[in-house]
C-alpha positions in Angstrom: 80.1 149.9 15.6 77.3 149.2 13.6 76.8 151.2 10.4 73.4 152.1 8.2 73.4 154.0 5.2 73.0 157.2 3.6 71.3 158.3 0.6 74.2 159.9 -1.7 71.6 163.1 -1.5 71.4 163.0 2.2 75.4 162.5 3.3 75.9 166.5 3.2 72.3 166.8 5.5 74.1 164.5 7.8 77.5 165.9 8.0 75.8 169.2 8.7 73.9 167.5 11.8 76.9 165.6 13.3 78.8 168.9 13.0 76.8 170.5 14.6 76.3 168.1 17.1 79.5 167.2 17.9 80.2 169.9 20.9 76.9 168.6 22.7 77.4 165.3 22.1 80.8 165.8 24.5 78.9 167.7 26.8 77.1 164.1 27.5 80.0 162.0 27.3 81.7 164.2 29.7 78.8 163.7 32.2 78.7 160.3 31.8 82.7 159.3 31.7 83.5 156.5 33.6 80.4 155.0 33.5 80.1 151.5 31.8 77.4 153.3 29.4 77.1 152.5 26.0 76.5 155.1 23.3 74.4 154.2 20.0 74.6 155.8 17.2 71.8 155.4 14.5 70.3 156.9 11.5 68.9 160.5 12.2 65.9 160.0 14.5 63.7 163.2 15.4 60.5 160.9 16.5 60.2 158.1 19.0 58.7 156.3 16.6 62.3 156.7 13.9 64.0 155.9 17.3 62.5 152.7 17.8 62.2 151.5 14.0 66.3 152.0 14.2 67.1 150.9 17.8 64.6 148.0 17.7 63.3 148.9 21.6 59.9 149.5 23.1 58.9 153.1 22.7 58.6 153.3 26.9 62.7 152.8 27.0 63.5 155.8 24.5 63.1 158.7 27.1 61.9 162.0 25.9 63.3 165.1 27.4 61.1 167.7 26.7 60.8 171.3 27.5 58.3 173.7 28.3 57.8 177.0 29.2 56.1 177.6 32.9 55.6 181.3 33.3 59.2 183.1 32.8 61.1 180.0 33.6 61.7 176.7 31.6 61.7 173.0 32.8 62.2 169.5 31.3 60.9 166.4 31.8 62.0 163.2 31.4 58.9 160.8 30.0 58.8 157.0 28.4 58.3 157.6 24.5 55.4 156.0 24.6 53.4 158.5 26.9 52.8 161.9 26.9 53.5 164.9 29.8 50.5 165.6 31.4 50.3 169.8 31.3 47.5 170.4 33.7 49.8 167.9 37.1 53.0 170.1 35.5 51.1 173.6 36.0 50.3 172.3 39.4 54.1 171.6 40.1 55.4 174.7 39.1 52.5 176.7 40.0 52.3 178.9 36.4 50.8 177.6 33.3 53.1 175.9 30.7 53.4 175.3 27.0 56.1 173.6 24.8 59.2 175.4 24.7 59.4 176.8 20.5 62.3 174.4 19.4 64.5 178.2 19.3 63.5 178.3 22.6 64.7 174.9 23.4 68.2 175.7 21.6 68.8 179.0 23.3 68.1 177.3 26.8 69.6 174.4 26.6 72.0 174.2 24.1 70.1 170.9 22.3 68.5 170.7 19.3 64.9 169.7 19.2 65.2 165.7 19.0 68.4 165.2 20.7 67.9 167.3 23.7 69.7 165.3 26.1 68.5 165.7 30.4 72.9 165.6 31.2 73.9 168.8 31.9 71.0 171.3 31.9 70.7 174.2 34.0 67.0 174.4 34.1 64.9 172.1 37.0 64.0 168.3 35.5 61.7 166.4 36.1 61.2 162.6 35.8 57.8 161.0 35.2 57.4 158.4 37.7 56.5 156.1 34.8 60.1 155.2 33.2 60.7 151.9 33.2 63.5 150.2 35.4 66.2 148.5 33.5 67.9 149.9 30.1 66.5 153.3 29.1 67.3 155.5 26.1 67.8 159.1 26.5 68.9 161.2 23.8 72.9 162.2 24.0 72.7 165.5 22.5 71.9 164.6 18.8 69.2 163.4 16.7 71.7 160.4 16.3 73.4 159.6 18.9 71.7 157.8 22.0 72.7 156.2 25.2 72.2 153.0 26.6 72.1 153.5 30.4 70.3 151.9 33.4 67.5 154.4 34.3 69.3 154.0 38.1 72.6 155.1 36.8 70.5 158.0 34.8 68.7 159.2 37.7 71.8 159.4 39.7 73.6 161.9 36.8 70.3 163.9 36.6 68.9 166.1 39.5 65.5 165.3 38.5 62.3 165.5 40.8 60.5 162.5 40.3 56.3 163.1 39.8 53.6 161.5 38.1 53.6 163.6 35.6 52.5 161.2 32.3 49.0 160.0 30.6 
């Protein structure tokens, strides 16, 4: 493994986050067990553009999963980092208007924390924007610090995601 390093003022922010991580980061690994997926752990990461800097990968291989409120119901999507969910062709999918899910909103549905939301093991409807890239993709594993390296095949076959253009 890799390391990186910790201001002495930050170790105590950090041990906070991987504690409280820990539980959904096994909720990933447990979806993805068996697989010849690798996980990477870097320094905490809440932007695609702090992902990147650490992970040295082009923003459209970190994939977003982001969620939003349509009507009473949420969904998530699954975008490139380097594009952005297109509301008004998601308002047509789910027929209801949407917004981002508040990041409490997020927690309580999902279980993730905005930033490391992972798309394994949700029980709301995903979708995938038709515009992820083939080959070696990044989604979030359930932390702000703690990503997966997985072929976006091998991620759409663990995910029951409906694949749309859904980016701009």
């Amino acid at each position: 493994m890799k390391s990186f390093t910790q201001k002495t003022g930050e170790i105590q922010e950090f041990l906070d986050l991987i504690e409280n991580d820990c539980e959904n980061i096994r909720r990933v690994k447990n979806v993805v067990e068996g697989l010849s997926v690798d996980f990477e752990v870097h320094p905490k990461a809440e932007s695609v553009n702090e992902s990147v800097e650490h992970s040295k990968v082009s923003k459209d291989r970190i994939i977003k999963t982001l969620v939003f409120k349509a009507g009473k119901d949420f969904v998530a999507v699954m975008c490139p980092g380097d594009k952005r969910v297109d509301e008004q062709k998601l308002e047509e999918l789910t027929d209801n208007s949407v917004r981002m899910a508040a990041p409490e909103e997020v927690e309580k549905t999902t279980g993730y924390v905005v930033g490391g939301v992972s798309p394994f093991d949700l029980d709301i409807p995903i979708y995938a924007a038709d515009s992820i890239p083939n080959g070696e993709v990044r989604p979030a594993a359930g932390s702000r610090v703690v990503g997966l390296k997985i072929d976006k095949d091998a991620l759409m076959s663990l995910v029951d995601a409906k694949i749309e253009k859904l980016t701009k």
